[in-house]
N, C-alpha and C positions, 0 to 999 in steps of 0.2 A: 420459858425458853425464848427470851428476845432474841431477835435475829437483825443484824444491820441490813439496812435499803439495799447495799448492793448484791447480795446472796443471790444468786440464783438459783433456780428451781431445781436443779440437779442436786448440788449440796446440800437445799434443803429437805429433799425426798430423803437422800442422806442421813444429815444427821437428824430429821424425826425420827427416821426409823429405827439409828442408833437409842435413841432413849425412848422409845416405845419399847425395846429389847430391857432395856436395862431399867424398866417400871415394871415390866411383867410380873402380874401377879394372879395367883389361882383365883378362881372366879369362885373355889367354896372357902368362901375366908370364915372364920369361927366366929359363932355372933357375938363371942362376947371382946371381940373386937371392936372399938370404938375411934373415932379422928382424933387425935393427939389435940392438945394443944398448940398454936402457932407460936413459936418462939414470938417476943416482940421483933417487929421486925419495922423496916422503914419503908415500906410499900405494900402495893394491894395486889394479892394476885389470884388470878384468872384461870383457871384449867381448861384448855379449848383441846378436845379429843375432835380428831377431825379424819376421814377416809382420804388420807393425802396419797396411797398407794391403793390399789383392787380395782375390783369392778367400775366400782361409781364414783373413783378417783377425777373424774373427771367436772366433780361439783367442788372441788379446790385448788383445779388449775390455777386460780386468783392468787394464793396464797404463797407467800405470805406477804403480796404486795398488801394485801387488803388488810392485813391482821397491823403490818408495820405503821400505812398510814392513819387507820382507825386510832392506835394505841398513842402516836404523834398526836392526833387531835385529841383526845381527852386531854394531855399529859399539857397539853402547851401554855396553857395558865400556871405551873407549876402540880397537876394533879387534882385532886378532890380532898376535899377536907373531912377529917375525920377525928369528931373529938376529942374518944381515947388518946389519941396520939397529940392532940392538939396541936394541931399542922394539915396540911395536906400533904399528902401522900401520894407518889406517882403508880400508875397502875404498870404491874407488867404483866405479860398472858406466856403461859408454858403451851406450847404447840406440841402433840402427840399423835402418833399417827395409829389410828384404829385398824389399818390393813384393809375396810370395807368388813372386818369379820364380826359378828356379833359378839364372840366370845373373847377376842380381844378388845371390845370396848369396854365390853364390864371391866375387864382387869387395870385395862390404863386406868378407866374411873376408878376405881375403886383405890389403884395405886397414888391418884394425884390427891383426894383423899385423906388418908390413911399418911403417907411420907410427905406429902408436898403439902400438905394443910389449907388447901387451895380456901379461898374465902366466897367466892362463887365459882360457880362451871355453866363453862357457854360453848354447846356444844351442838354442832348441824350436823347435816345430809344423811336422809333414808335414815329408814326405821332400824338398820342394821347395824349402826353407828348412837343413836339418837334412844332408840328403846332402853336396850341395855345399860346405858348410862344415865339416863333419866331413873332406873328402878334403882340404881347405886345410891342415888343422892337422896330417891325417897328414905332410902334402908338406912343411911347414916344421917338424915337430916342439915343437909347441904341443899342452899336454896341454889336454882339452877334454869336454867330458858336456853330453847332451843329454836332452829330457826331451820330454815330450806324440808319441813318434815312436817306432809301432810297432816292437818288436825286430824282424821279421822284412824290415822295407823298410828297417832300419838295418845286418841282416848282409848285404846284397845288395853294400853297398858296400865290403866287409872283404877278407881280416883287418887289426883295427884294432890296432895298438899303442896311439896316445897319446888316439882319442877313445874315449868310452865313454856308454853309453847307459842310461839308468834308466826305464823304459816299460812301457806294457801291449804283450799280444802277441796275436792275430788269432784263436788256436788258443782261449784264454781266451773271448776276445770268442763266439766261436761256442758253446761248454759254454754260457756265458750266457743265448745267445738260445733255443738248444735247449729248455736246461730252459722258459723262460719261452714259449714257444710252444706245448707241453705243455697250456697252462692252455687252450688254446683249441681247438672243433673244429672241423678244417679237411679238406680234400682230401691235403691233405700236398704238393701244387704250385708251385713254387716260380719265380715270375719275377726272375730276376737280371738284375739294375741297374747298372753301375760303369763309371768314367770309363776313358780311356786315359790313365793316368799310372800311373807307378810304384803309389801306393797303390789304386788300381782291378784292376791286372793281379794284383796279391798278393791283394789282397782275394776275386777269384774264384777265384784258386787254393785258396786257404784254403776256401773257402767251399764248393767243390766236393770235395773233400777228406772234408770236416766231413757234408755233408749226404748226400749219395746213399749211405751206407752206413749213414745213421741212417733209413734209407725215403724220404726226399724224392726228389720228380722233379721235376730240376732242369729250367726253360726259360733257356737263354742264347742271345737276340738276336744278342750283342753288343756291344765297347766302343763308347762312345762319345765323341767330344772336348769337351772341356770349353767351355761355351758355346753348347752345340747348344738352337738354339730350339725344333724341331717332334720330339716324341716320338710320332707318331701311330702310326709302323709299330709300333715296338717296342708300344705300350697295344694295337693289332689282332691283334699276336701273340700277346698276354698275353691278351684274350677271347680268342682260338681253343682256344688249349690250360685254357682256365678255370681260372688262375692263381688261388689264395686266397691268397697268400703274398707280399708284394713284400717285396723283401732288395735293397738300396742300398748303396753308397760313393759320393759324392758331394759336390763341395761347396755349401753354404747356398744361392747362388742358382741352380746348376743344380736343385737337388733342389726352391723352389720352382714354377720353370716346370710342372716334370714335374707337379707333385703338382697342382695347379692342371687342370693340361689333363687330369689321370685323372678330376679331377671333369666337367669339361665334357664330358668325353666316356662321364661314368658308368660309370668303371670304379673301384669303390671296393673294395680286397679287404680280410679279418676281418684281415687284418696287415700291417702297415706298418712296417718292421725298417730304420732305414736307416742307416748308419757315417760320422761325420764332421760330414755334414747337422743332425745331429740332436742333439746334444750341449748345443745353446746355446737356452737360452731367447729369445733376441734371435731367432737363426732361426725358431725356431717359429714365432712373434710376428709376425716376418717375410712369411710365407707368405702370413697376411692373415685376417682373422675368425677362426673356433673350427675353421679346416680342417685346425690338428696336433692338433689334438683326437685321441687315442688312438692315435697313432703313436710309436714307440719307437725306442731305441739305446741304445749301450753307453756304460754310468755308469764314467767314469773314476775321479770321487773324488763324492760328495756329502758331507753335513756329518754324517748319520750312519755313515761310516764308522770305526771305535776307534782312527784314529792322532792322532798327538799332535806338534808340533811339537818338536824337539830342540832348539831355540835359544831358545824363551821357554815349554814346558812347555802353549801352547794345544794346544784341542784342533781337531777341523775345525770343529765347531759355531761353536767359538770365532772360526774365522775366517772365516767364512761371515757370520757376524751382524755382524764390524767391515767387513768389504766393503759390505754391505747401508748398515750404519748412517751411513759416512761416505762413499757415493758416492747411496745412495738408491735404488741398483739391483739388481735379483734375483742371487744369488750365483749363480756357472757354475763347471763342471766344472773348469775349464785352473786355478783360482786353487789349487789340490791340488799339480799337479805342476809349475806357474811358482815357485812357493815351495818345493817341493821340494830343486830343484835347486840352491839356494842354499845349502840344509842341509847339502847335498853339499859347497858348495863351501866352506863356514866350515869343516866340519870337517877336509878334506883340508890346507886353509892351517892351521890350528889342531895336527893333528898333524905336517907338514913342518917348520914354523918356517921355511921358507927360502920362495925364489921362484926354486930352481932346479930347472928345466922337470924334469927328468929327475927328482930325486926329487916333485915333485909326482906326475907320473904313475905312481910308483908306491903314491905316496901314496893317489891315485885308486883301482888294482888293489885294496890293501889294505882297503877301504872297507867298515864293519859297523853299517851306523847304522839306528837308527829315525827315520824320517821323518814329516813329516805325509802323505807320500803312501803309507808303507807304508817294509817295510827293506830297507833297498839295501846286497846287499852280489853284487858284480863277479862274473862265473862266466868260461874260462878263452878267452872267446868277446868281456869288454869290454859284457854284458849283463847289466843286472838286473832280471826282470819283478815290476811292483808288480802289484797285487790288482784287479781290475774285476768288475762284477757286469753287471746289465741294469737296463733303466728302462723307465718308458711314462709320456708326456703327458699328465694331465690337467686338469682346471679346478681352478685354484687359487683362494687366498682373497685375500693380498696383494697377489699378480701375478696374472697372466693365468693361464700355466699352471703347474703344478708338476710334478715329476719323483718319481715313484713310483718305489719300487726292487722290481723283480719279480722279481728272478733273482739269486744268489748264485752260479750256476755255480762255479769248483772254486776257489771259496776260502769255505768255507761260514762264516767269520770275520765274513764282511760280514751286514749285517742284512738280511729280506726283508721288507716292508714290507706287501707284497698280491699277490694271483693278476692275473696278465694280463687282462686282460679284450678281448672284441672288437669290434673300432672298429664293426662293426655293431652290435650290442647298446649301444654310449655313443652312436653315433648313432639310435635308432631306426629300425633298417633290418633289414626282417623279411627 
């Protein structure tokens, strides 16, 4: 589903969703259902299921700037060449909107699949989007790479042959926070936050894992279900044991309720660490007045990071300021690794020359590129983890707020920008 530069975001929540309706397809499709045949046709196309609407809608705000000028940059040489066809061939990408739902991801997969005869599927954000489409592509044998989805909620669904994953990974995310917590003094108390879904249940684990043996004394309440309006027990738990520490997974408008009611009810701790929530300038924003003011999370890509785009030579800077310049809005994390993926995918069509399934995916395995998100090359697992650092909120000059890079954690490549500082002290709160 190509879409022209000028669409705007409404239209396009629009009409994906219009033909996210009209792909629906039941998730118990009969096994002896197989993918058609692709008509011959005179292009190469791309199945990109994406959460443009729900929850975690808010890791596609980018889109479909991103998707337009990604497919621009392959295509500008005339496309990739592909023997069969003895020519090169322009790529195009159908955009589907998964809802955030799990059970509508299988189906659009399954639908692009099955009708649309996709040649590969490149498909992001959470496991909720990402899982279920990934187990699609294993079932019918469609090679497939994903991106913004933790390796470690993506090995849960393995072993993968044909998808493969290019991501940050949880164990990273935690070095990050560590170091950048450091900057602050605290009790070392730690109240953990996280949903019940896949990326909450992993997230505690990791996180339990990571901290009690770096001295933290971990408080776990408890998951909780996505949607939960009254946080009062778990914020009463959290004074009892005099929490300095809040540590979150969560998605954007769960983690505003929360964060809101800590203030109402005066419980503001020197850290505010939260996974997911916190990523996007638009949530922050979201929350309402300067109350992300000095709250943090893990910086997937910012624009000072040193990678460089493999398809036109920019850099992140570079793309961060053409987001900014031709939409008007604050650059976000996802625009790194939503373009990422793409790099992946021109070059795997670019060294195959065919568009048969089977050597693309090995095409995939064999993968050694530098990316604008960092270099993705396959380990023997179908994972490749890119580089993440930390960040912390503060008052910008352009926007609202800005993202500080405070942590480098273990990839000391990335830049650190400043010491953490605590949300007391940026608030005046003796």
């Amino acid at each position: 589903m190509r879409k022209k530069k000028d669409i705007s975001r409404r239209e396009f929540i629009k009409k994906a969703g219009v033909t996210a309706a009209a792909v629906g397809l039941s998730s118990s499709i009969p096994r002896f259902l197989r993918p058609a045949r692709a008509a011959t046709r005179d292009y190469i196309l791309i199945g990109r299921p994406l959460p443009i609407t729900g929850p975690v809608s808010a890791f596609t705000t980018v889109s479909p700037w991103i998707d337009d000028k990604a497919i621009a940059d392959i295509n500008r040489d005339g496309g990739i060449y592909i023997k069969e066809a003895g020519k090169k061939l322009p790529v195009k990408v159908k955009i589907v909107d998964t809802e955030s739902n799990p059970s509508k991801a299988g189906d659009v997969g399954s639908k692009l699949i099955l009708n649309d005869n996709v040649d590969i599927m490149y498909v992001s954000a959470t496991p909720a989007t990402v899982s279920p489409v990934a187990a699609v592509c294993e079932r019918f044998k469609v090679p497939c790479v994903s991106t913004m989805m933790p390796v470690e909620m993506f090995l849960l669904g393995g072993p993968f042959h044909w998808a493969f994953d290019a991501s940050f990974s949880v164990r990273d995310y935690m070095a990050s926070f560590l170091e950048m917590w450091e900057d602050v003094k605290t009790n070392k108390i730690v109240g953990l936050l996280a949903q019940n879904d896949p990326d909450g249940v992993a997230w505690t684990e990791g996180s339990k894992k990571a901290l009690e043996p770096a001295g933290y004394r971990v408080i776990d309440i408890g998951r909780f279900p996505p949607g939960t309006m009254d946080y009062g027990t778990i914020i009463s738990g959290w004074k009892k044991e005099n929490v300095e520490i809040m540590f979150a997974n969560m998605s954007p408008p769960d983690f505003a309720r929360v964060w809101r009611q800590c203030f109402r009810e005066n419980f503001i701790p020197k850290i505010c660490t939260v996974g997911r929530a916190l990523m996007f300038p638009t949530a922050v924003e979201a929350i309402g007045g300067d109350l992300g003011l000095g709250t943090s999370s893990e910086s997937l890509w910012h624009p000072s990071y040193p990678f460089k785009s493999s398809l036109t030579g920019e850099s992140a800077k570079d793309l961060a300021a053409a987001y900014e310049s031709a939409s008007g809005k604050q650059w976000t994390a996802p625009l790194g690794g939503l373009y990422g993926g793409y790099e992946i995918v021109a070059d795997v069509l670019k060294r195959a020359q065919t568009l048969d399934k089977e050597t693309l995916r090995k095409a995939f395995a064999a993968t050694n590129l530098s990316t604008i998100q960092g270099h993705i090359k396959f380990n023997e697992k179908n994972i490749s983890i890119v580089p993440t650092g930390g960040l912390q909120w503060i008052k910008g000059k352009k926007f609202p707020f800005h993202p500080v890079l405070v942590s480098n954690g273990n990839y000391k490549m990335l830049p650190k920008e400043a010491k953490m500082v605590s949300i007391h002290e940026l608030r005046g709160i003796k």
